[in-house]
C-alpha positions as CSV (number, residue, x, y, z in Angstrom):
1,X,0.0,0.0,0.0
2,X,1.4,3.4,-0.9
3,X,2.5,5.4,2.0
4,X,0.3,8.7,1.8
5,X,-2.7,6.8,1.9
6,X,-1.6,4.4,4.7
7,X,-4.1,5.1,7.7
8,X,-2.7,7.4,10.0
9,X,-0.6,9.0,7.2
10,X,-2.2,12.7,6.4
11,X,0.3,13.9,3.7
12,X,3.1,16.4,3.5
13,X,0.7,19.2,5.4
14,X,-0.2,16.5,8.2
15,X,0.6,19.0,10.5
16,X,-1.7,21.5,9.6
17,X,-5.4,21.7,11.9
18,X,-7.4,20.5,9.5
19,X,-10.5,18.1,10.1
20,X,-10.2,14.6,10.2
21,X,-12.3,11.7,9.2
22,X,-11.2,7.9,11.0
23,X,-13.5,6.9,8.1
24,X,-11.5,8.1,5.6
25,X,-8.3,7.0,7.1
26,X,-9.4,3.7,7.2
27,X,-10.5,3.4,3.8
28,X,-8.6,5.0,1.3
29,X,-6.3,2.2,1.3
30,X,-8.3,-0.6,-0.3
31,X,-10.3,2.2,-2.0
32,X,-7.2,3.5,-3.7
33,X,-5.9,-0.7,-4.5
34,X,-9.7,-0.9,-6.4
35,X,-8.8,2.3,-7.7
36,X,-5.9,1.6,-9.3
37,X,-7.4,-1.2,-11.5
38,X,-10.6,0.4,-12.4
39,X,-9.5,4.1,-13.5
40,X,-6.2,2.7,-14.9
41,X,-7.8,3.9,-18.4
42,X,-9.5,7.3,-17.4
43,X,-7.5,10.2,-17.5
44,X,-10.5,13.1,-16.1
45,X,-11.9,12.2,-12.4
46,X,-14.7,14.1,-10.8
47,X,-15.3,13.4,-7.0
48,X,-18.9,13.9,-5.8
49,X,-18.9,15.1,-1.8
50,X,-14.7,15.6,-1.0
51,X,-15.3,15.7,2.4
52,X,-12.4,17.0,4.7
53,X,-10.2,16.1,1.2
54,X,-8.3,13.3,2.3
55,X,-9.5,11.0,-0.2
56,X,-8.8,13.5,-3.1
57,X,-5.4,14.3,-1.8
58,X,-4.7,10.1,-1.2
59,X,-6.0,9.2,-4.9
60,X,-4.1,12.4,-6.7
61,X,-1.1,11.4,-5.1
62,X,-0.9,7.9,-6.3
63,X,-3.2,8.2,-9.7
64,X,-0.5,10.7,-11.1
65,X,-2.0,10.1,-14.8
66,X,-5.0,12.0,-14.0
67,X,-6.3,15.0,-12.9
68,X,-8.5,14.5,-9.9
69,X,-11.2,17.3,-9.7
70,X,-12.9,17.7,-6.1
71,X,-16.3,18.8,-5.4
72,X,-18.5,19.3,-2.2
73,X,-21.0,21.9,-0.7
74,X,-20.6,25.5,0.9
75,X,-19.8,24.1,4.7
76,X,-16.8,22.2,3.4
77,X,-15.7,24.5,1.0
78,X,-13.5,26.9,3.1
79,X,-11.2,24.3,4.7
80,X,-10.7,22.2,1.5
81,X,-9.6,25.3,-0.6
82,X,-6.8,25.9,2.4
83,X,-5.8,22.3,2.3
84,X,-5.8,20.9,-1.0
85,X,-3.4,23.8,-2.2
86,X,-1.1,23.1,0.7
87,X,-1.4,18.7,0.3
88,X,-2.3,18.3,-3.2
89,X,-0.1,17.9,-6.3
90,X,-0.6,19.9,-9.6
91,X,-2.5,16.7,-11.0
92,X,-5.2,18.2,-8.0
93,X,-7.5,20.6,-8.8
94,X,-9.0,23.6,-7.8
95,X,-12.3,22.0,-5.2
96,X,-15.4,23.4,-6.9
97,X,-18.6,23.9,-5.4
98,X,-21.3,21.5,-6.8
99,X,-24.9,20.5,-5.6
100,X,-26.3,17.2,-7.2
101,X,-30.1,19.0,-7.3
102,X,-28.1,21.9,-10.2
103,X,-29.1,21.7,-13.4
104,X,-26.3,21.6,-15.4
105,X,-23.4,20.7,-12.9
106,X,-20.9,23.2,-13.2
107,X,-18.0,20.9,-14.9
108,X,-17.4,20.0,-18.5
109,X,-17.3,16.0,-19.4
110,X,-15.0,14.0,-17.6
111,X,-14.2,10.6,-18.2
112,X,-14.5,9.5,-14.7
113,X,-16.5,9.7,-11.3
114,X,-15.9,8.6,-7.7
115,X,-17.9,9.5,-4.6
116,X,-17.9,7.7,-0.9
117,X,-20.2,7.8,1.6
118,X,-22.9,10.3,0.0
119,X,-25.8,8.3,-1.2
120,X,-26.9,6.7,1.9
121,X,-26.8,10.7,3.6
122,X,-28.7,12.0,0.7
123,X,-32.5,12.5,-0.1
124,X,-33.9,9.8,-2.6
125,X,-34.4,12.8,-4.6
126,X,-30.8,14.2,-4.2
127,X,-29.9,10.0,-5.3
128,X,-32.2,10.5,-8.1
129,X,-29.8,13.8,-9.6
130,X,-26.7,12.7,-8.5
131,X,-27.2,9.5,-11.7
132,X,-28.8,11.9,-14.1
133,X,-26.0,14.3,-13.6
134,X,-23.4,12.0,-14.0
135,X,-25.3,10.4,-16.9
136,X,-24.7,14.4,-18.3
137,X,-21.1,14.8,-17.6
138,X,-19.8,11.2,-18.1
139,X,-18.3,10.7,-21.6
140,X,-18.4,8.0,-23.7
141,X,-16.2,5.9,-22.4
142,X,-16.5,6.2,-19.0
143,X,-16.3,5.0,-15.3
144,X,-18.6,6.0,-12.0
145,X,-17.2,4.5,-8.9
146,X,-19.2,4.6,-5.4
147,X,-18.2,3.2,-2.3
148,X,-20.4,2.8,0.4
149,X,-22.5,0.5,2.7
150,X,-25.9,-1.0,0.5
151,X,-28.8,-3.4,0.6
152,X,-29.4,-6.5,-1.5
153,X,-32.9,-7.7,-1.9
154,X,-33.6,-5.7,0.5
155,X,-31.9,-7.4,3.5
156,X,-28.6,-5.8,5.0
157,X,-25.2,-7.3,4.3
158,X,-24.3,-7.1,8.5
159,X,-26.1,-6.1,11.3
160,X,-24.5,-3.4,12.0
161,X,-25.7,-1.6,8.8
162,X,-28.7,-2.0,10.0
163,X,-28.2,-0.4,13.5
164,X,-26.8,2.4,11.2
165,X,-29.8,2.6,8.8
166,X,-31.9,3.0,11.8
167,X,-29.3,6.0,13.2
168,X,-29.6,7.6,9.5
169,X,-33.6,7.7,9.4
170,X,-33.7,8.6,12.8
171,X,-31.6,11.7,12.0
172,X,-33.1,12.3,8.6
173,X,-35.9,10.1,7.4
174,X,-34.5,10.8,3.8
175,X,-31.3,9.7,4.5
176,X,-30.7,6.1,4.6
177,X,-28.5,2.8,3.0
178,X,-29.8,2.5,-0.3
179,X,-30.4,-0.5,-2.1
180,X,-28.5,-1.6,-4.9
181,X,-31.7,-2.8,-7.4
182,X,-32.5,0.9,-7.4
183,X,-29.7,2.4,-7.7
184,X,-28.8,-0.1,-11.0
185,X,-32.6,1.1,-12.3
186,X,-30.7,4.7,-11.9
187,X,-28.1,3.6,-13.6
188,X,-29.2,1.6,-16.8
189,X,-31.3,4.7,-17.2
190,X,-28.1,6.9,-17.8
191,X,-26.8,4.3,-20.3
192,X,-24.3,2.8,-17.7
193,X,-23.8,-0.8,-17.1
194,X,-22.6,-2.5,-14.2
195,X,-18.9,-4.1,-13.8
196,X,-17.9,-4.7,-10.8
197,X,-19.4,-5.1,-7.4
198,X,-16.3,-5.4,-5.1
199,X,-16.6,-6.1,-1.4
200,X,-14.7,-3.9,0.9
201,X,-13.6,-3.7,4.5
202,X,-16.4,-2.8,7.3
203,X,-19.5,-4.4,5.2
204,X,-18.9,-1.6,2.5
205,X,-18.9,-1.9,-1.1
206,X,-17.5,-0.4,-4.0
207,X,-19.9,-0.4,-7.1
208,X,-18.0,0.2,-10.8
209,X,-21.1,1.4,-13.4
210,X,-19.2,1.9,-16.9
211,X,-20.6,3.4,-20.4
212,X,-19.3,2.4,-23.4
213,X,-19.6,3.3,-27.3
């Protein structure tokens, strides 16, 4: 596993105050060894909710034949544009502010998209934008990537997604693990066909639509 995105390992600004997720650190490990094999062809990644960054600084670092462009809402905005300068490599763009409900999304086509942990914290309706705007900016090829925790046939892969279902209803009855029929239906509808369905540590997956000519 490449150093940077060893858990515990925050970069060359480690130092620096900035948020943390234990999450993230966990993860971006095996994310970034699934990664590796399914973007080894793209060349333009978009990444849909960048969080406190870590992932975009991890998977810039160690995808150096792309350019990796991050994206999240206004409350995360002002710490990622300190740190991704400071952290990220020139392959690491600018974070841009972008709201799955917008109509058109503010990026021109890109060849790739990645986003963890956003679907099951969204709105159905918010779920229902996030496809048809990738289905817009997605070329022909291309690759969407999502990691998170799902349901099949509607029955949870562990119990303890299902104590955390329950947690994300309680807090939002919008919110919530998703299942993965639905989210295929979303899918096919954007012209993208399933290709991988990789299990991942901590009952997570990571879910590999592509589109091709």
């Amino acid at each position: 596993m490449a150093r940077a995105c060893q858990p515990g390992s925050q970069g060359k600004g480690w130092e620096m105050p900035f948020s943390v997720s234990e999450a993230a650190e966990r993860n971006k490990g095996p994310i970034l060894g699934i990664l590796t094999r399914e973007l080894a062809r793209t060349r333009h990644v978009l990444e849909i909710g960048s969080g406190t960054g870590q992932h975009a600084v991890c998977f810039a670092a160690h995808l150096p034949h792309l350019t990796w462009q991050p994206s999240d809402l206004g409350e995360y905005l002002p710490e990622l544009r300190e740190r991704l300068p400071l952290e990220g490599g020139t392959n690491l763009l600018p974070v841009i502010e972008l709201d799955v409900r917008a109509d058109p999304w503010p990026v021109g086509p890109v060849d790739g998209v990645f986003s963890a942990n956003t679907l099951h914290i969204m709105s159905w309706s918010s779920v229902r934008e996030f496809f048809r705007g990738v289905g817009s900016v997605l070329a022909v090829p291309g690759v969407l990537c999502v990691y998170g925790p799902f349901r099949y046939g509607g029955r949870y892969t562990s119990e303890s997604n299902a104590v955390f279902d329950a947690h994300l209803r309680k807090r939002d009855p919008e919110g919530g693990i998703r299942d993965f029929e639905a989210l295929e239906e979303l899918a096919r509808r954007q012209g993208l066909q399933l290709a991988a369905d990789h299990a991942m540590p901590a009952n997570n997956q990571l879910l590999v639509w592509k589109r091709s000519g």
